[in-house]
N, C-alpha and C positions, 0 to 999 in steps of 0.2 A: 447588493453592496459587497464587494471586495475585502473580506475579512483577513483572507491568508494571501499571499501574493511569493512565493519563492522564482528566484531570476538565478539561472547558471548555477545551482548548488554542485559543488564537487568535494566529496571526502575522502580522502587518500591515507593510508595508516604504513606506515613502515615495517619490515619485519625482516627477518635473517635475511628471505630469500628472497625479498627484494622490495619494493612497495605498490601495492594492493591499493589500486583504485576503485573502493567500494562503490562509490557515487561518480557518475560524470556527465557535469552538466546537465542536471535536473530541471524543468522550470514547470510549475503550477500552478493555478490558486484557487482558491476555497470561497465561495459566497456565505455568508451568514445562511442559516437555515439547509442549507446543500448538503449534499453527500456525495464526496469523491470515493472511489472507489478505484485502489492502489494493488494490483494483480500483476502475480509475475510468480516463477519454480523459486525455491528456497537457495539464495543466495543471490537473489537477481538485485539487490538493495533495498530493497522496500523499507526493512526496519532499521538500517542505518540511515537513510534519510530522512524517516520523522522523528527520528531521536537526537540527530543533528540539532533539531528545532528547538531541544528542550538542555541542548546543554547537557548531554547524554552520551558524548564518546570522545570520552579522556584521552586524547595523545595524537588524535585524528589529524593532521590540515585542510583545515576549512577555507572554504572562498565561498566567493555569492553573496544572495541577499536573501531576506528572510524577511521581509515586511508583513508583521501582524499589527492590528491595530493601529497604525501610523510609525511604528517601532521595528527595527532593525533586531531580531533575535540574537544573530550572532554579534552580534557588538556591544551584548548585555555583560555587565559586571554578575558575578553568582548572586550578589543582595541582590541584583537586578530580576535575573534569571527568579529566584524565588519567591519573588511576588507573583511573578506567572506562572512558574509552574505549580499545576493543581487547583490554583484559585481562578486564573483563564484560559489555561488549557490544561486538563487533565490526559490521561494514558489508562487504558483498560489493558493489561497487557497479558500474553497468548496463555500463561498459567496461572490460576489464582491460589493455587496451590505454595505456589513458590515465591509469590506474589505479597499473600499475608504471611504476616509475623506465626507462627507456629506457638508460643508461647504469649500470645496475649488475644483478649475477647475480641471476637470479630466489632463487636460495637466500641469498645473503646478505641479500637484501630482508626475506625470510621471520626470518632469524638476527637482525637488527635489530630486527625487532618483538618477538624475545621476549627480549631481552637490553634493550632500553630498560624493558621493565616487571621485570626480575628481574637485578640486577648480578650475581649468585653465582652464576651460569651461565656457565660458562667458551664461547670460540670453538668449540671442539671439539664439547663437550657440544650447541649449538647447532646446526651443522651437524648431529649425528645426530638430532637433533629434525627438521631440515628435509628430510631423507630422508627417515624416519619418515614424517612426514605426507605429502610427495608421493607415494610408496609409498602411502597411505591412499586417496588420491583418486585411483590409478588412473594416475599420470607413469608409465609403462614406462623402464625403466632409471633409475630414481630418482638414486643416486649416482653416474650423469654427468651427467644431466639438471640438477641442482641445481647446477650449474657454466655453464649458456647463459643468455641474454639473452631479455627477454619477446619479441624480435622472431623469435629462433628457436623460439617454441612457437608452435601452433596456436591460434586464437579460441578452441576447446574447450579446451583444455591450459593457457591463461592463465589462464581461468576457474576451470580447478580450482585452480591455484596459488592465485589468489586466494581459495578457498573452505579450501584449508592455508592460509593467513597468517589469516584467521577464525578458524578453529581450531585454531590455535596454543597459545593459554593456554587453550582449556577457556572459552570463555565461558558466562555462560547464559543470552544472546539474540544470536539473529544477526540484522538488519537485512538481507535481500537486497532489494537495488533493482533490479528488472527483472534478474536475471542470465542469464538466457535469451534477450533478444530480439534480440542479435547472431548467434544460432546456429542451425543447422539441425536440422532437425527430429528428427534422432537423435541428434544430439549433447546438443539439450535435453531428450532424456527422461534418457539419463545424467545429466545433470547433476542434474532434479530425483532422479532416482533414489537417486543421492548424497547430494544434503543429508537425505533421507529417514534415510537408512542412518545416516550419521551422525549425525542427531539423535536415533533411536535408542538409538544407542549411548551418546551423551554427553546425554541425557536436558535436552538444550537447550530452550530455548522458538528460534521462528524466526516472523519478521514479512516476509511474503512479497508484496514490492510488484510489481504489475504490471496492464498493460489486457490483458489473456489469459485469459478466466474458464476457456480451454481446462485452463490453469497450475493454477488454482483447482481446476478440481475433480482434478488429481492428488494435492494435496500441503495443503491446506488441511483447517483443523476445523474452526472460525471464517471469515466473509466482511463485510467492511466495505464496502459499495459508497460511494464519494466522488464528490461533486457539486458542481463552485462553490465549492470548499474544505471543504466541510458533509458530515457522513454522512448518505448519502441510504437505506440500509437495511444493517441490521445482521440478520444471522442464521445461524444453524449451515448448512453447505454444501446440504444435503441441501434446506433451506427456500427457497434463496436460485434454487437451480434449479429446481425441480418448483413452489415457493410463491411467487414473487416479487408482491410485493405493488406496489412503486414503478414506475413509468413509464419509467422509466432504466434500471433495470435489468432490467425486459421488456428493451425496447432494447438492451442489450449483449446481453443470452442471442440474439439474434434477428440480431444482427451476424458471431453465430461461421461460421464457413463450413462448406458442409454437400456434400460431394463429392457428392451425388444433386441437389443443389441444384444445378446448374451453369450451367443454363439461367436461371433465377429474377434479377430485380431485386434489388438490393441493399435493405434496409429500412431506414429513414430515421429518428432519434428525431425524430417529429414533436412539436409545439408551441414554448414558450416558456417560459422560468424565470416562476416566479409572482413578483408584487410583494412581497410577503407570505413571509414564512417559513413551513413548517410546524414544528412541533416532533417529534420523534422518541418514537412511541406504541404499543405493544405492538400488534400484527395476530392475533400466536397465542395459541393456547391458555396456553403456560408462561412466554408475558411474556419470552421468552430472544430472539423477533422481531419486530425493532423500525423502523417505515418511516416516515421528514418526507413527508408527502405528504397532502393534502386531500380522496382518495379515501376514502370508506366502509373501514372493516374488512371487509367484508364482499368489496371486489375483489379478491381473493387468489388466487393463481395460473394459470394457462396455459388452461383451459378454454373452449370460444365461450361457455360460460354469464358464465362472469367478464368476456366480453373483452364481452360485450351491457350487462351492470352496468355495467363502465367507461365506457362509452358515452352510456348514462344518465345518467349520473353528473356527464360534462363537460358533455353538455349542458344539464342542468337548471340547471346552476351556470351558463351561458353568459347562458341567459333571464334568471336575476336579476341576474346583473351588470349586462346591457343593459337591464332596467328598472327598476336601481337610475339607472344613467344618466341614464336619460328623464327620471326623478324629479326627479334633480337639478338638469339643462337646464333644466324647467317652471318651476322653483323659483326660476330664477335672474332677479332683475330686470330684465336686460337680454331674454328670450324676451318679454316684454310685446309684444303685435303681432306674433311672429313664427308661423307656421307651427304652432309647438308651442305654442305662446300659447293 
């Protein structure tokens, strides 16, 4: 079932030098229980579009749609907005550090969140909720623990805190923004391990923002690669790795680091953004993989057979561009007398 459903999203923000098309024309959606997985280099959109969701980027121009639940996000009043935000869709976001309050107990942070969206929940009652959950994700000694400051837990320890105040109320999408990429490399497989576990259990949808396709293929069922603000290929994980049809996303799979590789030059996404948009067009067989890109359907996946099509491909397109050019030049009253004349 269709939990999230966003159609056309575009966020635009204005500024001195002119206005910043963060987002354009997004479209995705989220199943109950699923895991999309939102990848792309830092600035490509990724967290201005799920934070669009929450009523989270003050000054922006909005359009599109946003159907959660049967409900329209962006068409929410803030009383509106703040019934959902936290209570049915929480946000894990990339620092927990900056995240929690500095100056109040990690448990009472936790006890605030869920006594602002439920008055009839007495203090008490609260705190054992915030035990509860830190106990959930793993705090050893939970009811001392829920009595310190975020500065006496661990980068890991915060995070999980952060991932109990998530799942406080029971939402049924979690938003993580990059929640991983402060942590070390054990500490980030618990982590995804856990949100795994718990969504699980609490049969959540989760929208898993991060440039890690490492990330992706743990914990993903769904992969949106993002481009320029734009989804540059959509496809189930399995597609997006072994099948990748887009140029970019060659390019991230070919970015991951490869411990036998240690010797080897780093790979470069070579080219240029085209002038021209592509539109996003079915590549596979069940229409479920979908890639904005002006190569053939037919350049699809990791093979030298495919990587020679590509190839072809740019170049043939290169010729007629440059003797679409010439055309032009000849064409133009002023080449009378000149060289192309």
């Amino acid at each position: 079932m269709t939990l999230l459903e966003v159609k056309d999203l575009a966020v635009s923000f204005p500024t001195a030098d002119g206005v910043v098309k963060a987002v354009r024309g997004v479209s995705f959606s989220v199943d109950a229980g699923r895991t999309l997985g939102i990848v792309g280099e830092s600035g490509s959109g990724k967290t201005v579009l799920t934070q669009t969701l929450l009523g989270l980027t003050p000054g922006g121009d909005i359009s599109g749609q946003a159907i959660f639940d049967g409900a329209n996000l962006l068409t929410m009043t803030e009383d509106q907005m703040r019934n959902i935000r936290g209570a049915q869709i929480a946000v894990i976001f990339q620092d927990p550090l900056t995240s929690l309050h500095p100056l109040y107990k990690v448990g009472w942070q936790i006890e605030e969140m869920i006594r602002a969206h439920d008055r009839k929940v007495s203090r008490k009652q609260a705190t054992e909720r915030a035990i509860d959950l830190l106990n959930k994700v793993g705090i050893p000694q939970a009811s001392q623990r829920v009595n310190d400051y975020p500065h006496q837990f661990s980068g890991g320890m915060r995070q999980r805190a952060m991932i109990a105040m998530a799942l406080s109320l029971s939402p049924k999408l979690i938003i993580a923004d990059e929640p991983t990429t402060a942590l070390d490399a054990t500490v980030q497989a618990q982590i995804l391990d856990l949100l795994l576990r718990l969504q699980h259990e609490f049969d959540t949808a989760l929208i898993m923002i991060t440039h890690d396709l490492g990330v992706v293929a743990d914990i993903a069922d769904e992969v949106m690669v993002m481009y320029a603000g734009r989804a540059a290929e959509k496809a189930g994980k399995h597609d997006i790795f072994y099948e990748p049809h887009h140029p970019y996303t060659k390019g991230l799979l070919e970015s991951i680091p490869n411990s036998s590789a240690a010797t080897e030059r780093l790979k470069p996404i070579s080219g240029q953004p085209p002038d021209e948009e592509p539109q996003l067009v079915a590549v596979g067989s069940a229409g479920a993989h979908r890639s904005a890109c002006f190569l053939p359907v037919s350049a699809i996946g990791l093979g030298g057979d495919t990587e020679e099509l590509r190839k072809k491909a740019v170049s043939e397109e290169r010729h007629a561009a440059a003797a679409e050019v010439a055309e032009k030049i000849a064409a133009a009253p002023e080449s009378e007398g000149s060289v192309i004349g």
